[in-house]
Structure formats: C-alpha cells, structure tokens
C-alpha positions in Angstrom: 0.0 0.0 0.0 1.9 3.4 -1.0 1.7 6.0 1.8 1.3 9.6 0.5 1.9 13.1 2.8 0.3 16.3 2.3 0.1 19.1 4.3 -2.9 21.6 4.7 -2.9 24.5 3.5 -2.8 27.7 5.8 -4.8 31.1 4.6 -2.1 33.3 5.7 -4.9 36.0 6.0 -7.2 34.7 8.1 -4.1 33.5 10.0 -2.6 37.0 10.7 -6.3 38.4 11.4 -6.7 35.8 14.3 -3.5 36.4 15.7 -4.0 39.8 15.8 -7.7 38.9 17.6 -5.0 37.4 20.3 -5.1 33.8 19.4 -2.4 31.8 19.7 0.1 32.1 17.0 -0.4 27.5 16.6 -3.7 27.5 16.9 -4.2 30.5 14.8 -2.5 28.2 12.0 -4.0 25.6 12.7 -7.7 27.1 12.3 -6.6 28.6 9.5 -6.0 25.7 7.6 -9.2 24.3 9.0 -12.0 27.1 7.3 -12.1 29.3 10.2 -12.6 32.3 8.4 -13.0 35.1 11.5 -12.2 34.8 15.4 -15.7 34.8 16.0 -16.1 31.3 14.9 -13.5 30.7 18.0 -16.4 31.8 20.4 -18.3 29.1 22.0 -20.6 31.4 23.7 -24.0 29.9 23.7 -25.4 33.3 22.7 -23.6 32.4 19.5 -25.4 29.4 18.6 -27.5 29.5 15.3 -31.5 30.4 16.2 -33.8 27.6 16.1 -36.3 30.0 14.0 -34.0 29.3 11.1 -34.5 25.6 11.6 -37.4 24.8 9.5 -40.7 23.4 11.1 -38.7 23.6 14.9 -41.7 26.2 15.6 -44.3 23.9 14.6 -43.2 21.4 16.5 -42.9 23.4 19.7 -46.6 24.3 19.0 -47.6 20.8 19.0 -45.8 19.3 21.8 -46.2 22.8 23.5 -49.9 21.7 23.1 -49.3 18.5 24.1 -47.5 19.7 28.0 -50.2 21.4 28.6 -53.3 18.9 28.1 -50.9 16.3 29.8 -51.1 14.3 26.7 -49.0 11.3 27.0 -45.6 11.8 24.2 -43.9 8.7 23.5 -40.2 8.9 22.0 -39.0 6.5 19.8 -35.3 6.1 19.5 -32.5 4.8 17.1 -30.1 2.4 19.1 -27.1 4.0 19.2 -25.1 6.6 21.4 -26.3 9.4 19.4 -30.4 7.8 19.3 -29.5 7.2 23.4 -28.0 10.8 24.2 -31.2 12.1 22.3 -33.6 10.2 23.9 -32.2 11.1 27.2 -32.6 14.8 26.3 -36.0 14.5 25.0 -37.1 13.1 28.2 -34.8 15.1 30.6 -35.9 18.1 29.0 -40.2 17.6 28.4 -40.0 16.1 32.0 -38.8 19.6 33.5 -41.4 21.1 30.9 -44.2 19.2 32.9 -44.6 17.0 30.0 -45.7 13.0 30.6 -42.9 11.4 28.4 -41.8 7.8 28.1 -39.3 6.2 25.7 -39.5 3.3 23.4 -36.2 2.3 21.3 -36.6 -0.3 18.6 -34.5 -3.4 19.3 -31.5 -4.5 16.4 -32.3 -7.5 16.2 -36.5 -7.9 16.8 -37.0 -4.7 15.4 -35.4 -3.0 13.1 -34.1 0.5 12.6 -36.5 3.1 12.8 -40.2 3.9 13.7 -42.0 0.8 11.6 -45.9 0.2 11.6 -44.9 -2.4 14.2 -43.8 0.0 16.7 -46.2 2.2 16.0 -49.3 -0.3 16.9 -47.2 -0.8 20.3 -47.8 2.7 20.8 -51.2 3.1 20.1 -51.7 0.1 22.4 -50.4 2.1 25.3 -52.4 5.1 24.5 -49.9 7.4 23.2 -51.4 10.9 22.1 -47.8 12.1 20.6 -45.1 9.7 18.7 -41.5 12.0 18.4 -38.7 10.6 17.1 -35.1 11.2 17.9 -32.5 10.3 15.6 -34.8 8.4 13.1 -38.0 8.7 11.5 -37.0 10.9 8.0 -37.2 7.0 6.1 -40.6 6.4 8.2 -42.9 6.6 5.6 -45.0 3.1 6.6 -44.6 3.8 10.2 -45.3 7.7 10.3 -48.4 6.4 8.2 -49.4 3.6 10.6 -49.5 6.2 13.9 -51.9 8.5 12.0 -54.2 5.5 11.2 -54.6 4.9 14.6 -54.6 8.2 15.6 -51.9 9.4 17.0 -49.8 12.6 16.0 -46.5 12.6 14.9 -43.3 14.4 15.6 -39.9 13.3 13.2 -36.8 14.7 14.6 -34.0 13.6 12.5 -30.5 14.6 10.7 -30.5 11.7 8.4 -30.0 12.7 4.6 -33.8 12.4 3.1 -35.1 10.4 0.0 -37.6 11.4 -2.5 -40.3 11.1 -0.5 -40.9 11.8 3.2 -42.9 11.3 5.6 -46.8 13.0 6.0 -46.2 14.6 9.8 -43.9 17.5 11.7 -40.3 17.4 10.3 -37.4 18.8 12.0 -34.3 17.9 10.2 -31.7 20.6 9.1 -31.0 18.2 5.7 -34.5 18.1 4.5 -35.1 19.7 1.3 -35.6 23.9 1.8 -34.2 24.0 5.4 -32.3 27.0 6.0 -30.2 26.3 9.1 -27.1 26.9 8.1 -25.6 23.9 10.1 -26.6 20.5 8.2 -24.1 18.5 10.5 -26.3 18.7 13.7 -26.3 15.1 15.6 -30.2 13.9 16.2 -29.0 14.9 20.0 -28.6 18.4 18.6 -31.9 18.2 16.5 -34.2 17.4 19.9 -31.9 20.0 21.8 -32.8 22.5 19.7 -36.5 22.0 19.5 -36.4 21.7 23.4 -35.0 25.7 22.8 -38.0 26.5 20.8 -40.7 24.3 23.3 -39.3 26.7 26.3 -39.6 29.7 24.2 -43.7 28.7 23.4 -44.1 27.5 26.8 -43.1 31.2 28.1 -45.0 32.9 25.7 -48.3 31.0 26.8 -47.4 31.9 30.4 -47.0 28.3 31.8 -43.6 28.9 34.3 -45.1 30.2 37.2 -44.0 29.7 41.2 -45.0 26.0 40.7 -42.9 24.8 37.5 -40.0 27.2 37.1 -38.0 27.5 33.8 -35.5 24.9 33.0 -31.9 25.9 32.4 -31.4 23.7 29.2 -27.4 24.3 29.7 -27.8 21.1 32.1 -28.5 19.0 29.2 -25.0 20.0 27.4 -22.9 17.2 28.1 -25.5 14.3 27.2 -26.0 16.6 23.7 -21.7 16.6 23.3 -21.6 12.8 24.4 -24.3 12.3 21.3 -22.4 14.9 19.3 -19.1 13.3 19.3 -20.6 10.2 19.6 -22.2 10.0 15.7 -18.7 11.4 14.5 -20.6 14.5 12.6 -18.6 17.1 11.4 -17.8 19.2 13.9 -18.4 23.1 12.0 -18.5 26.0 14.3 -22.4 25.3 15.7 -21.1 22.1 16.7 -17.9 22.6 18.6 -20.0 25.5 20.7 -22.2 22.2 21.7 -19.5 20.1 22.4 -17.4 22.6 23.4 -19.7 23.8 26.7 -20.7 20.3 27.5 -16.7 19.8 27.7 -16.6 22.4 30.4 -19.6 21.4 32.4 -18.1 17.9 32.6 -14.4 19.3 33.8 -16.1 21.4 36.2 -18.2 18.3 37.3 -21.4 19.5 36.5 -22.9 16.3 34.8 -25.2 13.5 34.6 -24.7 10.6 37.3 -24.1 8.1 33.9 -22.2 10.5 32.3 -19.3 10.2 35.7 -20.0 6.7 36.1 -18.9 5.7 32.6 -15.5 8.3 32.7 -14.9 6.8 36.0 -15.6 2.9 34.6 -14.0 3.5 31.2 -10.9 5.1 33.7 -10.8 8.5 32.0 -10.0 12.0 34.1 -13.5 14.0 33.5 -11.7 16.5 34.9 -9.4 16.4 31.9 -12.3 15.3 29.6 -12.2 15.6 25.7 -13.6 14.6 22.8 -11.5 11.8 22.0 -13.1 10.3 26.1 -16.6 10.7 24.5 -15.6 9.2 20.9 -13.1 6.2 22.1 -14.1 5.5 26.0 -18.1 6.9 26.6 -19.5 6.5 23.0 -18.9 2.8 22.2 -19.7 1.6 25.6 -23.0 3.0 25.4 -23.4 1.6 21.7 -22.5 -1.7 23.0 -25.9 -2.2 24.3 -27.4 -1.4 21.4 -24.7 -3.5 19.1 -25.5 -6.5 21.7 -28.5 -6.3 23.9 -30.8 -3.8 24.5 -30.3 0.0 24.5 -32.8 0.8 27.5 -29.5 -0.4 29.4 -27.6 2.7 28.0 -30.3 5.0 28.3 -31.0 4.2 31.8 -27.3 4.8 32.3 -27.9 8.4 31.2 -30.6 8.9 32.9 -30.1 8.0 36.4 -30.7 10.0 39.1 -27.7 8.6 41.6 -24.2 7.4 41.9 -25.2 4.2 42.8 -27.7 3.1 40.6 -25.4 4.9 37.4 -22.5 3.0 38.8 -24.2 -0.3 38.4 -25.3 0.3 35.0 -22.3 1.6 33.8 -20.5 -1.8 35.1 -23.4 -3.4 32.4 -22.3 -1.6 29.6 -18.3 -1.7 30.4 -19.1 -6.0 30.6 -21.2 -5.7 26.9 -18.6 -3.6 25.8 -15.9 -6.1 26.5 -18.0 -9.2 25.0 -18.3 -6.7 21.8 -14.3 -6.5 21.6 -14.2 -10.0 22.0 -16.9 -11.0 19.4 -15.3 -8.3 16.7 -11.9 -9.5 17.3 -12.5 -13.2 16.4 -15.0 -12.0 13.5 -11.5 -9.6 12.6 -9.5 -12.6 12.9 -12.0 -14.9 10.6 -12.4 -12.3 8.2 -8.2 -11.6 8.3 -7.6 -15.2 7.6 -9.9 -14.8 4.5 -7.6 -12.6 2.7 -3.9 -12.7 1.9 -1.7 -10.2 3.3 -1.6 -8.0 0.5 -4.5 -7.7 -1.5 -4.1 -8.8 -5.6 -3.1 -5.5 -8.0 -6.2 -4.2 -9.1 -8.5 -5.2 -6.1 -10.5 -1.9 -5.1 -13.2 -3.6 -2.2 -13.9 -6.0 0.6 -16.5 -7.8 1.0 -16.6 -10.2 3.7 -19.3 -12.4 5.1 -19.7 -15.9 7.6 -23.0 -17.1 9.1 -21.7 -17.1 11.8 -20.8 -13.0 11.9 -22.8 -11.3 14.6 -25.0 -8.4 13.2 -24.2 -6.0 15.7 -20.2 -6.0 14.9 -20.3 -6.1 11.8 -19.8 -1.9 11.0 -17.2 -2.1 13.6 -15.1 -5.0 11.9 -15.7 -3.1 8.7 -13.8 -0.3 9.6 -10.9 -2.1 11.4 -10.8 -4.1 7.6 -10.8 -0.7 6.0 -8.4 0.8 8.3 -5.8 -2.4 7.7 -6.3 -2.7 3.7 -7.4 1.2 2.8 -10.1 0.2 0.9 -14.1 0.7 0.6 -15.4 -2.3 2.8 -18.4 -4.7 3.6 -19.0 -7.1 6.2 -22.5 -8.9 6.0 -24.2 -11.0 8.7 -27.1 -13.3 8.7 -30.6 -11.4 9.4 -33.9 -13.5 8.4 -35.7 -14.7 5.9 -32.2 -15.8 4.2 -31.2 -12.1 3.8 -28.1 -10.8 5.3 -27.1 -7.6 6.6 -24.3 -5.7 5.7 -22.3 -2.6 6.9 -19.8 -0.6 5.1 -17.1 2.0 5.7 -15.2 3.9 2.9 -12.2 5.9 2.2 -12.1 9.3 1.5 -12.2 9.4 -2.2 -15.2 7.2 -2.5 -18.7 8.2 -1.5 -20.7 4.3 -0.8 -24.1 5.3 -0.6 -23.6 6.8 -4.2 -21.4 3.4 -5.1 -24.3 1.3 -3.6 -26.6 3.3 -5.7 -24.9 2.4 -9.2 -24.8 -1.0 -8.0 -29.2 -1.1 -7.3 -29.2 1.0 -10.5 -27.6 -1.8 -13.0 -28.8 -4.9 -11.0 -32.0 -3.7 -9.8 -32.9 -7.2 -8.4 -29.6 -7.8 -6.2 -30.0 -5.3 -3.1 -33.1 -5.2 -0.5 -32.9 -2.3 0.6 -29.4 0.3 1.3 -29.1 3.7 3.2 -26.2 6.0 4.3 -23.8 8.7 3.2 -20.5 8.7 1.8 -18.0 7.0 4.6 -20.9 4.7 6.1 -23.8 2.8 4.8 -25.9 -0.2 5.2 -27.5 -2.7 3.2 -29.5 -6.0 2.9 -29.5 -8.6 0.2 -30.2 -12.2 0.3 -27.5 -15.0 0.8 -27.4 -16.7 -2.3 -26.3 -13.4 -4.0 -23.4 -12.6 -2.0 -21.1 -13.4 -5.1 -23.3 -11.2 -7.7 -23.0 -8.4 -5.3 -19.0 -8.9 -4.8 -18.9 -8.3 -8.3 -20.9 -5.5 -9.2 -19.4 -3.8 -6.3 -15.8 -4.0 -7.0 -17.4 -3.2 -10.5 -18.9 0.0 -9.6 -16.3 0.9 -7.1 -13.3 0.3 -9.9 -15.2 2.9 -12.3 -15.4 5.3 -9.0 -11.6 4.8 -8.0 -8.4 5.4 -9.9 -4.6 4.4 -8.7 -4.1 7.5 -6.7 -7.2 7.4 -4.2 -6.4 3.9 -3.1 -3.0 5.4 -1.4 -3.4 6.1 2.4 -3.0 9.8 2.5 -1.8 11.4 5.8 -2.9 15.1 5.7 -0.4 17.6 8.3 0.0 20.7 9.4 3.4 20.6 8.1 6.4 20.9 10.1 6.4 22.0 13.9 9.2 24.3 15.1 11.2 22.6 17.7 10.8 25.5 19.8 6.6 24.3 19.7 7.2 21.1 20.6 6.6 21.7 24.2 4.4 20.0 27.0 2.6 23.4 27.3 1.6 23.6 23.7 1.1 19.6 23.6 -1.8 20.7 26.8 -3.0 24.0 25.1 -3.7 21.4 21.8 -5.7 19.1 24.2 -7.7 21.9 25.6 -9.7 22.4 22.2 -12.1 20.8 20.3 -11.0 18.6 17.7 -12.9 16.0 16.0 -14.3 15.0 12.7 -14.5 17.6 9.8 -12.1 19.8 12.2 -9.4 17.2 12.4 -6.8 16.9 15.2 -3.4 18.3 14.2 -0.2 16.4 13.1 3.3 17.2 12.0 5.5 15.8 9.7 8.7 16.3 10.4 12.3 14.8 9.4 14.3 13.2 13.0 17.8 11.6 13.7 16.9 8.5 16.1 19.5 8.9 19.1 18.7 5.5 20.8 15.7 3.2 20.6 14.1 0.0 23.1 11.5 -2.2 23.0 8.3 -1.7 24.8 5.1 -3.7 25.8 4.6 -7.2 26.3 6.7 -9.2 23.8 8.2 -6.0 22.9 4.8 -4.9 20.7 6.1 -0.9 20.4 9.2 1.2 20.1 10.0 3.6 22.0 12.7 5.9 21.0 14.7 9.4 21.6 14.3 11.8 18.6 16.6 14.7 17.5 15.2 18.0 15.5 17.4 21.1 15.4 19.6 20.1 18.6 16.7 19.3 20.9 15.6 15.5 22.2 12.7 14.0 22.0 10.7 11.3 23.5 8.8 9.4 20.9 6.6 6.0 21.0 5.6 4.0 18.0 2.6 2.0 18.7 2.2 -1.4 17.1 6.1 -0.9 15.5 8.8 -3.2 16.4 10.8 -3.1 13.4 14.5 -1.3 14.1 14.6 2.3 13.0 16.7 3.8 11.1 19.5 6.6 11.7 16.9 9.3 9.9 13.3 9.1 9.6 10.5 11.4 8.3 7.6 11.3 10.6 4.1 12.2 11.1 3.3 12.6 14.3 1.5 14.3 17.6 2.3 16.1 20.9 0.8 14.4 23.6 0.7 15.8 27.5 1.8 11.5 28.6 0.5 11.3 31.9 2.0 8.4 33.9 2.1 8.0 37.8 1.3 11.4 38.5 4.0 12.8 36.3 2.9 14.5 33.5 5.4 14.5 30.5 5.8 15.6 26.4 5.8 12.4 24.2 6.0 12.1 20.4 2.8 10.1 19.2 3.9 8.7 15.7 1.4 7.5 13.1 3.4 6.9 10.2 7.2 6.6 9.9 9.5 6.1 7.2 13.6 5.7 6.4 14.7 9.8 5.7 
C-alpha cells in the first residue's frame, strides 16, 4: 500500500487576522487551515449558537408538543439504538419532563425490530395510548410507520438529521438536511436536532405563560454534556455550531457538572473527567453505550444516562463496560476470521472487501468493517445473517469514494440484487439475500473500480506541516488538548524529518518502540505503537504532541502514526 503526505494549506490572511484577535500564534495556524474564516467562529458562547427560527418546522413542533404539555397528553419517544439515538432520547425526556410533559421512551430493538419507527412499533404505541409519537434520531425514512401512527390516531413528531429520500414522511419534520431547510448547520447530531426543538418548546411554553412559582424555567445548559456525548458520539462534522455544543458540554463535565451516567462511565472507562475531551466521549463513553445497542438492548444505556444517583449509574455503567468487552471479543475473532480470509496484501487491481460468515454477529459487523478498511485502505463490507435468508451488511469507505452513491450504481444496473441500502459517503448499510453474496462482490468492486483510480487507493496522511522545535513543548502539547477537535475539524499532526538517538522495545513481547528523537539540537521522546521493526538513523515522521501522563508525572511524548527511512 503506497503512503502519501500532504500538508494543509494555511490562509495566511485569516491567519494574521486571528492572531492579531490574540489567538495563539499554533492554533491560529492551525484554524486557518481548518475554514475558520474570522475569530468569531473561535467563540463558543451559547449566545452564539445559530437560532432555532432558522431551523425549518422547529416552531411547529414546539406548537404541537407545547400543546401537548399542557393537556398532559402522553408523548412517546422512539429512539434509534445507538449513542447518538440514546443521548437524544435522554434529552428529550430530561428536558419535556422539566417542561411538565408526561414522556416515556420506546427504542426499537437491532435484532427484533429493526431500525426506525415501523408500523410495528407504531401499533405498540397506540396500544399504550400514546397521544404524541416524536422521534429522535430516526424517523425521515418512516414513511410506513409515520403512516401507521396516524391510522390509529396518534400525532406525529420526526426529529432527524439523516439525509432524506424522495419522499418523506406525512407529519412535523425537523431535520436541518430536509429539502428547503435553511439552518445553516446540516451537520447537527439527532442529540442536537431534539436540543434544539427543546430551545423553541421553552420559548412557546413562556409565551403562553405556563412557568409560574410552581414549575419554574428549565436551564437547558444542564442537558450540554448528554448533547456533546451524542455529538461526538455520531462522528458529525464538527463546524462551528457544533464545537459551541461540544465545546460547553466539555466544560460542564471538567467542572463536574454532569449526569450521574455520564461520571459513572468516565470513572468505569478510567478516563479523568476533569481532563475530559472529545477523543473520552468518541473512544471510552460513546462505544460503551453503543455496546448495548450492538449486543442487547439500548434501554440499558439510556437508563445509564438517565439515572438519578451514583449508585444506581455505577451499576449500569458496570453493564455496559461487561457488553462492551464481549463486543471486543466477538469483533476481534469476526477480525481474525475475516483476516484469515484474505492474503496479506490484497491482488493488484482489487479496489473492495466484502466479507461475510454465518456465523458473523449483526451488531459488529460496521465495527469490523472499519478495522478491515483501516488495515487494507479500501471501501469495505462485512454482511451478517438477518432472516428470511437475507443478510445484513455494513460498510465503511475511504475518502475518495462516497458508498451510498457506489451502492446506488450497484441497485441501478442490478436492480434485483439489493433489498434495501441507506447511508452517506464513509458509512452505509445494506440487505440482500445469501445466495447473491457473489453477484454483489462483483458489481461492487465493479462500480467501485469505475469510482476509484490508482491514486485514491494510497493512504494519505494530511499535516500541518512541520512544527518548530521551539513548539514542541508540553505546554503547547496541553494548550492542543484543551480544544475541540474531531471530525471535519481534524486533530493536528506534523510531519517532520528526525535523527533516532537511541531506541528500546516496549510492551509485552516488545509490541512498540519507544525511542529518543533529535530535530534542530533538541531530544525527543517518541513511541511508536504497534512498531517493532528497528529504526533507522533518519526518519521522516508524522506525528502528535501528547501531554503523557503516567504515575502522577505529566510529560511531552512524540505520538507517531506513520514513519518512514529519511
């Protein structure tokens, strides 16, 4: 696989105007290179959030449900199952709870269900006499379901950030991707979508008069860190609107201001909330909570969110740190199968995986996709058995290829070989039946080879060029930590060329490298993770600053991601 590095690059404008705003003279670069075009999209004031009258039908919705508080109307939500449907759900009943709303939750399970509201789940509903069906998360693909609910008379609310298809549902939409919506922020998380209508219900609620002495205004700011969690979580792209969300929930969190579930799962997961970033919420919090989801049942992670104690939020944040670990061990022996399936280095020419066993667990089977992408830098597929002698599949791309639109083309020329398919360009998901697992290998690596040519199947890392020496500090290592990085605003790297002073094994069986790097007459401590191969006397790098913290000493280290003989 041929490596490639490039390195971002900087509007030296912007870059001087932001400096002389007082920013930092490396973060100022480093926002320059990321679209930041003024300081102001530095600000995470709240007051600087986009208004929820731009967000199309929000208003109608805070009308209904508004409507809905006040007759004591009973509102069911219906959530997607994973940390971004669970974060949302835990808003949405947080924050119509506080309203003086009579709110329950209902999320669909993987494996019985489904994704989605479906006429199913909508007869459940009526047969607990619901008045008000609001989705978090899910419900733009709804049609049947959406359609169901009003047959048997109940009202319906879709809050959703999913892309939409030709046809949507007939009910209340809030999505900021549906067709005419002019919030300027499409990347919202479905957390984001609910928080936002929440904004708009409080706003209706005043106007009618209904805070008095007995039900005082809720402070929605409380709600932050589940909406950051969820944020993170769904790795959207984190444009300004978004890193004020994440952003404020960050600092609630460090200063301890957060849900019960929210502490118990940094203190299970063994992360410093007091320290917390995004990379806690993406890597520790996030899957942990999708675990129950991928394996069991998701009312187990949203009951972690919601819990009103320590004590109860300890337990069942022990539940999801055990599901978590059976998910690591169930995707790394479906890695290992699916490894042992291909040869080391894929044949010249091959542009896709697709990978499939009956005995592949459904719930994995994105995760294992990625790891397979990740290892072979390609567009890949891992299908499971579902029912009916279908399977289930989950993709993950690579940067050059979009795979709902590859899926697409594929359903286009063989219109009889997928189910059904959904997603965007670095995810999707798709169903077709067993027997046609071979047709589909070959219309996809068909489809995909027409997409692709040579130079986007080479692993591309993209820098911030080369760091000063003088930068590479453990105060500027800390001051990168303290902001908010995260997909579509990546974290920074350097590339950089080194002289390896001396060099020792690390780990069990000597797994990593750890080594002592020279630039411009200063030393540097550097580990190489996953590298045991000797180094050379010179190498060019990529690499990050990271604050190391080890038995209360807090030190600079070198992270390196890519290496190669200089």
């Amino acid at each position: 696989m041929s490596v490639k590095i490039q390195t971002r690059s900087v509007n030296q404008e912007v870059c001087q105007a932001l400096v002389a705003a007082g920013t930092d003279p490396l973060i100022a670069r480093l926002c320059a290179a990321r679209q930041v075009k003024s300081a102001a999209e530095l600000q995470d004031r709240l007051d600087s959030l986009l208004p929820y009258q731009t967000l199309t039908h929000c208003e109608a919705a805070a009308v209904r449900l508004a409507d809905a508080v006040q007759r004591q109307e009973k509102i069911l939500i219906v959530a997607d199952y994973d940390a971004d449907g669970a974060t949302a759900c835990s808003v949405g009943i947080k924050g119509l709870s506080a309203m003086g709303g009579v709110v329950d939750f209902l999320v669909p399970n993987r494996f019985e269900h489904g994704y989605g509201l479906t006429p199913e789940l909508a007869a459940m509903a009526a047969a607990q006499n619901v008045d008000l069906l609001v989705t978090v998360d899910n419900g733009i693909a709804s049609l049947a379901g959406v359609a169901r609910a009003k047959a048997l008379g109940l009202d319906v609310v879709v809050t959703d950030h999913h892309l939409p298809a030709e046809s949507t549902p007939d009910c209340i939409i809030v999505n900021p991707n549906q067709k005419g919506c002019g919030f300027a922020s499409k990347s919202l998380a479905g957390v984001g979508v609910i928080f936002y209508v929440l904004i708009a219900l409080r706003a209706e609620l005043e106007r009618r008069g209904h805070f008095s002495d007995g039900l005082a205004k809720p402070n929605l700011a409380e709600l932050l860190d589940l909406v950051a969690l969820g944020t993170v979580a769904d790795v959207v792209p984190l444009d300004h609107n978004n890193r004020i969300l994440v952003s404020q929930g960050l600092k609630r969190i460090r200063s301890g201001k957060m849900r019960p579930g929210i502490r118990a799962l940094f203190d299970i997961a063994r992360r410093d909330w007091r320290k917390a970033q995004p990379f806690d919420m993406g890597f520790a919090l996030g899957p942990r909570i999708n675990a129950a989801g991928r394996l069991d049942d998701m009312s187990v992670g949203i009951a972690c969110l919601l819990a009103e104690n320590d004590a109860e939020a300890q337990t069942l944040a022990a539940q999801l740190n055990q599901l978590n670990i059976e998910r690591r061990e169930i995707e790394q022996s479906m890695l290992q199968d699916a490894l042992n399936a291909f040869p080391e280095t894929l044949p010249a020419g091959q542009t896709t995986l697709v990978a499939y066993r009956d005995d592949f667990h459904q719930g994995v089977v994105g995760i294992v996709a990625s790891r397979l992408k990740d290892r072979f830098y390609r567009p890949t597929i891992v299908f499971a058995p579902a029912d009916n002698g279908e399977i289930r599949g989950s993709g993950r791309s690579i940067p050059n290829l979009h795979l709902r639109d590859a899926l697409d083309l594929v359903s286009k020329r063989h219109p009889d070989l997928i189910i059904k398919f959904g997603g965007h360009a670095m995810a999707a998901g798709l169903s077709i039946h067993e027997n046609r697992i071979a047709d589909f290998q070959t219309a996809f690596e068909a489809a995909v080879q027409e997409m692709l040519d040579e130079e986007d199947l080479s692993q591309t890392f993209i820098t911030d060029g080369s760091l000063a020496a003088a930068d590479i500090t453990l105060e500027q290592a800390q001051n990168l930590a303290r902001q908010v990085w995260g997909q579509g605003f990546a974290p920074p790297s350097f590339t950089d060329k080194f002289r390896v002073r001396r060099q020792q094994p690390m780990g069990a069986e000597g797994k990593h490298t750890k080594a002592w790097l020279e630039k411009d007459g200063c030393e540097f401590e550097a580990m190489f993770w996953r590298c045991n191969d000797e180094l050379p006397p010179f190498i060019r790098t990529v690499y990050r600053p990271v604050a190391n913290e080890w038995r209360n000493q807090t030190e600079l280290q070198l992270y390196i991601d890519y290496w190669e003989a200089a």
